[in-house]
DSSP file (Angstrom, degrees, kcal/mol; ACC not computed):
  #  RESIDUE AA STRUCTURE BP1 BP2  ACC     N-H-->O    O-->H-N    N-H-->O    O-->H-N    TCO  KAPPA ALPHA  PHI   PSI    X-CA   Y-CA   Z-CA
    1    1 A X    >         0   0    0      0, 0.0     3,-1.1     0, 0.0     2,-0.5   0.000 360.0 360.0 360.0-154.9   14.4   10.1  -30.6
    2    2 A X  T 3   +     0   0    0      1,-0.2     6,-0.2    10,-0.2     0, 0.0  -0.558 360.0  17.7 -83.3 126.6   11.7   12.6  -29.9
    3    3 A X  T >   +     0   0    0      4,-0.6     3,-0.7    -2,-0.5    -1,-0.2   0.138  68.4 130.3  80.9  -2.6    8.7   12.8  -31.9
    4    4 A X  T <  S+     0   0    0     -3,-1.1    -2,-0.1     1,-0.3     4,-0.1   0.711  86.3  46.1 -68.3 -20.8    8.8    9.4  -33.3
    5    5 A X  T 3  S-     0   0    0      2,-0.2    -1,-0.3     0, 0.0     3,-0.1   0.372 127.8 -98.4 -97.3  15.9    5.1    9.5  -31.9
    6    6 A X  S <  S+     0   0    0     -3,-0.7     2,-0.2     1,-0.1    -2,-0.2   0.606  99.1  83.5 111.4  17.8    4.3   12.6  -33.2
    7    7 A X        -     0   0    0      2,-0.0     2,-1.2    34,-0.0    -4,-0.6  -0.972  64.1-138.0-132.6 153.0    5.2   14.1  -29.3
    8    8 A X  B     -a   41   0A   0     32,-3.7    34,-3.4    -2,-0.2    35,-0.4  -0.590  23.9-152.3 -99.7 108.9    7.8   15.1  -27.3
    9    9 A X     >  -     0   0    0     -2,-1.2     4,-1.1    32,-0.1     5,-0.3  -0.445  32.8-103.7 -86.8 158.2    7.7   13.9  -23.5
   10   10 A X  H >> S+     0   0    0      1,-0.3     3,-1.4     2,-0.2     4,-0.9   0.753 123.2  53.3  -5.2 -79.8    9.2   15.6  -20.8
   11   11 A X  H >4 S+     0   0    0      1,-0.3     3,-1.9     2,-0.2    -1,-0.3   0.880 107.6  48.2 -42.0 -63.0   11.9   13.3  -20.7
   12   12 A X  H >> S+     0   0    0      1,-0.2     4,-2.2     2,-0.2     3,-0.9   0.856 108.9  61.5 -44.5 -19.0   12.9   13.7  -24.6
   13   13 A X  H <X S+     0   0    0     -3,-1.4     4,-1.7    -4,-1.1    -1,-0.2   0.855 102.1  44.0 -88.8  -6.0   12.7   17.2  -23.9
   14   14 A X  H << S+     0   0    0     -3,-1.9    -1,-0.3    -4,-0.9    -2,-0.2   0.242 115.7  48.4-105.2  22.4   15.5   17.2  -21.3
   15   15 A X  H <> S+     0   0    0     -3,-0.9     4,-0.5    -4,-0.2    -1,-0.2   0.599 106.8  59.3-128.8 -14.0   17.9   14.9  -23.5
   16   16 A X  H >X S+     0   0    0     -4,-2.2     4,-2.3    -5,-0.3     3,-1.0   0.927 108.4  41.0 -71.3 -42.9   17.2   17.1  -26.3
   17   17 A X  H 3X S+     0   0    0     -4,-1.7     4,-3.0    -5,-0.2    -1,-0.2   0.920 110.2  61.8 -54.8 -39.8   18.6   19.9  -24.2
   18   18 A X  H 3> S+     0   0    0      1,-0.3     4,-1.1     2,-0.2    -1,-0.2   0.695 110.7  41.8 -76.8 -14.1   21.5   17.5  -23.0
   19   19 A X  H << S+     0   0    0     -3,-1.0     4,-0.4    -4,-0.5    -1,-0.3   0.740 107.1  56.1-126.9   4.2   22.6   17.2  -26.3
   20   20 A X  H  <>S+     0   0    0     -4,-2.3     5,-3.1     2,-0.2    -2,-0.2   0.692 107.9  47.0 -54.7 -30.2   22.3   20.4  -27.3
   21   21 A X  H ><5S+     0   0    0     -4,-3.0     3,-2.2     3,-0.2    -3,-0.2   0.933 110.2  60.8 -85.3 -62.5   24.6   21.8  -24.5
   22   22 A X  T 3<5S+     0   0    0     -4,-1.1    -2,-0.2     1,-0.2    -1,-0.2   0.649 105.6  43.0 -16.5 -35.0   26.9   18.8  -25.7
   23   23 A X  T 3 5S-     0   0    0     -4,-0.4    -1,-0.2     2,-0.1    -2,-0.2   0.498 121.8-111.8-112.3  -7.8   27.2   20.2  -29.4
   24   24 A X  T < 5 +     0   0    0     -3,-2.2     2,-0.4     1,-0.4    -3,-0.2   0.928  54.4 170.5  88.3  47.5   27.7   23.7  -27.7
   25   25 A X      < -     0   0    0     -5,-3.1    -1,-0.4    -4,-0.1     2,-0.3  -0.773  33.6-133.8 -62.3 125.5   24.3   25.3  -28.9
   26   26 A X    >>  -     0   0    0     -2,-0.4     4,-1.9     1,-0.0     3,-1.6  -0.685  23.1-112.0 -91.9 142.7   23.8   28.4  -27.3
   27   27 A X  T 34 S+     0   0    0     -2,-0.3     4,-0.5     1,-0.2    -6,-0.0   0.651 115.8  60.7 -57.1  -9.2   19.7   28.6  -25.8
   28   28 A X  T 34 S+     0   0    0      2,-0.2     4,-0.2     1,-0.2    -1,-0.2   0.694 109.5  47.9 -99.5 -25.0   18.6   31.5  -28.3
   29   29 A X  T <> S+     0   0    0     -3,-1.6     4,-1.3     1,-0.2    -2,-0.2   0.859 113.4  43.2 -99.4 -11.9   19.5   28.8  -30.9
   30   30 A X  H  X S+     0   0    0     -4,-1.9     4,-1.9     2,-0.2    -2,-0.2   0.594 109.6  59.7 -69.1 -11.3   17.7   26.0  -29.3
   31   31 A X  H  > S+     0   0    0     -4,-0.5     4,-1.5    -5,-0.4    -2,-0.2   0.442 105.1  46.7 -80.8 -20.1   15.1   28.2  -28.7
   32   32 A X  H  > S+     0   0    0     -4,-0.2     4,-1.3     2,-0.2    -2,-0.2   0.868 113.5  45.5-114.4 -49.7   14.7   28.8  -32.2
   33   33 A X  H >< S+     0   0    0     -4,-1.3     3,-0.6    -5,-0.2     4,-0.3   0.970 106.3  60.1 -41.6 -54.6   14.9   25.1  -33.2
   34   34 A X  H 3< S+     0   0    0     -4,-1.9     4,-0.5     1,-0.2    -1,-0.2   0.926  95.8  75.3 -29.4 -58.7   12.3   24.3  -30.2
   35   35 A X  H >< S+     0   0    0     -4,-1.5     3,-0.6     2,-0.2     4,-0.3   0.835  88.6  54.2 -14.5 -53.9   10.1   26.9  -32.5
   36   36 A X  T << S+     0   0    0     -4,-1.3     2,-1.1    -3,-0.6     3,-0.3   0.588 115.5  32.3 -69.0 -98.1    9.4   24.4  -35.0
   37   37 A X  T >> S+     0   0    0     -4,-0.3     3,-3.8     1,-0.2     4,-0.6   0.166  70.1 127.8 -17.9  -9.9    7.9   21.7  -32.8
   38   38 A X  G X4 S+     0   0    0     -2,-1.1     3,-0.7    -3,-0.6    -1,-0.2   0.719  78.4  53.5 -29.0 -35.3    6.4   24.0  -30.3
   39   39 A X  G 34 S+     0   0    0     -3,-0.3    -1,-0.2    -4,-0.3    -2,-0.1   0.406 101.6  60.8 -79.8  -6.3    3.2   21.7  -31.2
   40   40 A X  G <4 S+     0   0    0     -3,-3.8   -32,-3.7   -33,-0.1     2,-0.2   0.544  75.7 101.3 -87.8 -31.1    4.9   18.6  -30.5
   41   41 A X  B <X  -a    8   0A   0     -3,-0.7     4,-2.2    -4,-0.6     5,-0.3  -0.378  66.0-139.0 -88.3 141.2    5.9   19.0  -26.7
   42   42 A X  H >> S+     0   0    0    -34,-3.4     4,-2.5    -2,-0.2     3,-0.5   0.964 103.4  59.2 -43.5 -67.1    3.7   17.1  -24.1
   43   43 A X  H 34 S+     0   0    0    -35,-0.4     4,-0.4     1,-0.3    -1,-0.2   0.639 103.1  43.7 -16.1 -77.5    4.0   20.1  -22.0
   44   44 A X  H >> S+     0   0    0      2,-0.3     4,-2.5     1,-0.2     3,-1.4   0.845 116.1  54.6 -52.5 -64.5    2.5   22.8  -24.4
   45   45 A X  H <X S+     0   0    0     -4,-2.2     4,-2.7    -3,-0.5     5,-0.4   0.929 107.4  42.9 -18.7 -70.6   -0.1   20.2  -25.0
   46   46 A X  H 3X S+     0   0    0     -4,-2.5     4,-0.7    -5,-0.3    -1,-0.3   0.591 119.7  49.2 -63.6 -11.8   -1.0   19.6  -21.5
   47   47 A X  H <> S+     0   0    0     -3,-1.4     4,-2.0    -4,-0.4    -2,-0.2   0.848 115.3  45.3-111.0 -63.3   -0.9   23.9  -21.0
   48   48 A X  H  < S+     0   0    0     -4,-2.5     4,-0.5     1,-0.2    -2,-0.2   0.757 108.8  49.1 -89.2  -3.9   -2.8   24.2  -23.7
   49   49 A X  H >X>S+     0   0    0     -4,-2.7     3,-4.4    -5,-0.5     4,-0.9   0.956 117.8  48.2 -63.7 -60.2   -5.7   21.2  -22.9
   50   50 A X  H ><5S+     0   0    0     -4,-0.7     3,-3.0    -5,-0.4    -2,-0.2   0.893 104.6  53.8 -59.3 -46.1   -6.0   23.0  -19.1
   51   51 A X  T 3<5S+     0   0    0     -4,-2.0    -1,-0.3     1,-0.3    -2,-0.1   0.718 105.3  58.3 -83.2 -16.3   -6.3   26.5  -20.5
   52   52 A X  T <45S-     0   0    0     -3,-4.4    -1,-0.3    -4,-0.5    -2,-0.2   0.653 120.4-110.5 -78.9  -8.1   -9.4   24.9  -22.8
   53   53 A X  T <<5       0   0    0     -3,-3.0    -3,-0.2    -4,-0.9    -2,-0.1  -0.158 360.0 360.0 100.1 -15.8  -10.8   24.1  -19.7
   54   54 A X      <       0   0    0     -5,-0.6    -4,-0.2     0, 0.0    -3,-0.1   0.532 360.0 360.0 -56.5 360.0  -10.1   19.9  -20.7
């Protein structure tokens, strides 16, 4: 699932949500799970490459 290469694409990130709303996670506790991986999502990657000027 997502991170099995040590990032989380776009795509993972929206089936991670889909089965979060499935198991009836409310967002301030996915939010808080997200926390841990923050360093993992393509996104936040790509945000933080532009902002280095790369």
């Amino acid at each position: 699932m997502g991170a099995a290469d040590d990032e989380i694409s776009n795509d993972e990130a929206q089936t991670i949500n889909q089965i979060a709303k499935e198991l009836g996670l409310d967002r301030p506790t996915l939010n808080a799970i997200r926390e841990a991986y923050v360093d993992r999502f393509a996104a936040i990657r790509a945000a933080r490459r532009l902002a280095r000027g790369r």
